[in-house]
C-alpha angles and dihedrals in degrees: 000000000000135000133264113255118221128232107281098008088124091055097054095091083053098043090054087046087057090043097052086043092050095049092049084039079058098045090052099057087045091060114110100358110135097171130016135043150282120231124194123197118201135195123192089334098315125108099237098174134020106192113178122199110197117194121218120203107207114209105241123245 
């Protein structure tokens, strides 16, 4: 006899595959970024958008 599956057990490989895609997603856009912010956007548990807004101080005159 085999056990029930629950809702959404087929999807968690592929869960963990948008996990490990959304956290490289998130060291990418970290690279090099001295001043700002990162902002993540998720729908139903999943990272949708990564916008990264990067400051730049300009030496005065």
């Amino acid at each position: 006899m085999t056990e029930p599956t629950k809702p959404g057990a087929g999807n968690q490989g592929e869960s963990e595959r948008h996990l490990e895609e959304s956290i490289a997603s998130v060291r990418e856009a970290l690279t090099g970024l001295r001043y700002g912010a990162v902002q993540l956007t998720v729908h139903e548990g999943r990272v949708v958008q990564i916008d990264v807004t990067e400051k730049r101080r300009l030496k005065p005159n």
